[in-house]
C-alpha positions, 0 to 999 in steps of 0.5 A: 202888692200895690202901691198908691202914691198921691199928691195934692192936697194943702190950704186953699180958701173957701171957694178954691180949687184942688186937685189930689192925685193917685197914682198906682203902681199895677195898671187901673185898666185891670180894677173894680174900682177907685175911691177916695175916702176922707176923715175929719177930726173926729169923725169916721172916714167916708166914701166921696167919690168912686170909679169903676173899670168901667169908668163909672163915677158916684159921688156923695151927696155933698160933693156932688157937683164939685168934684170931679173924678177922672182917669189917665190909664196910661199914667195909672192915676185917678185924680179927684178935682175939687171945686168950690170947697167948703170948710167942711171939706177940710179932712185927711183924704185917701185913695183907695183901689180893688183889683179884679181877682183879688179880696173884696173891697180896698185892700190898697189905700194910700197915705193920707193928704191934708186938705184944709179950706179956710173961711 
């Protein structure tokens, strides 16, 4: 099992900067991937930006250029910043992680972090 712990997250006006964290409990040298997810109210929960073994980044189309992913391997953390945020960003945001050998796709998932941007 693994454990991924995040911090970040809260209330920051539009145009703000926040920077979420997710830290796991097995090293990140040894995943396929990274990602973090997010859900409006009322919506479904969609991928916003991923990261590979490899450390290969994809992001979708409407953060592209804000947000940014990185990693510390010895700190096994993958923090997701965020610049210049909209109101649109505001959702419940998730990390999630696949390691290599293991099911396919995200089997650990985080606890959810609120981030809400006021206009």
């Amino acid at each position: 099992q693994v454990q991924l712990v995040k911090s970040g997250g809260g209330l920051v006006q539009a145009g703000g900067s926040l920077r979420l964290s997710c830290s796991a409990s097995r090293s990140i040298l040894s995943i396929n991937a990274m990602a973090w997810y997010r859900q409006a109210p009322g919506k479904q929960r969609e991928a916003v930006a991923v990261i590979t073994n490899g450390g290969a980044t994809n992001y979708d189309d409407s953060v592209k250029g804000r947000f940014t992913l990185s990693r510390d391997n010895a700190k096994n953390t993958v923090y997701l910043q965020m610049n210049t945020l909209k109101p649109e960003d505001t959702a419940v945001y998730y990390c999630a992680a696949e390691y290599r050998g293991e099911v396919i796709g995200y089997a650990y998932w985080g606890q959810g972090t609120q981030v809400t941007v006021s206009s």
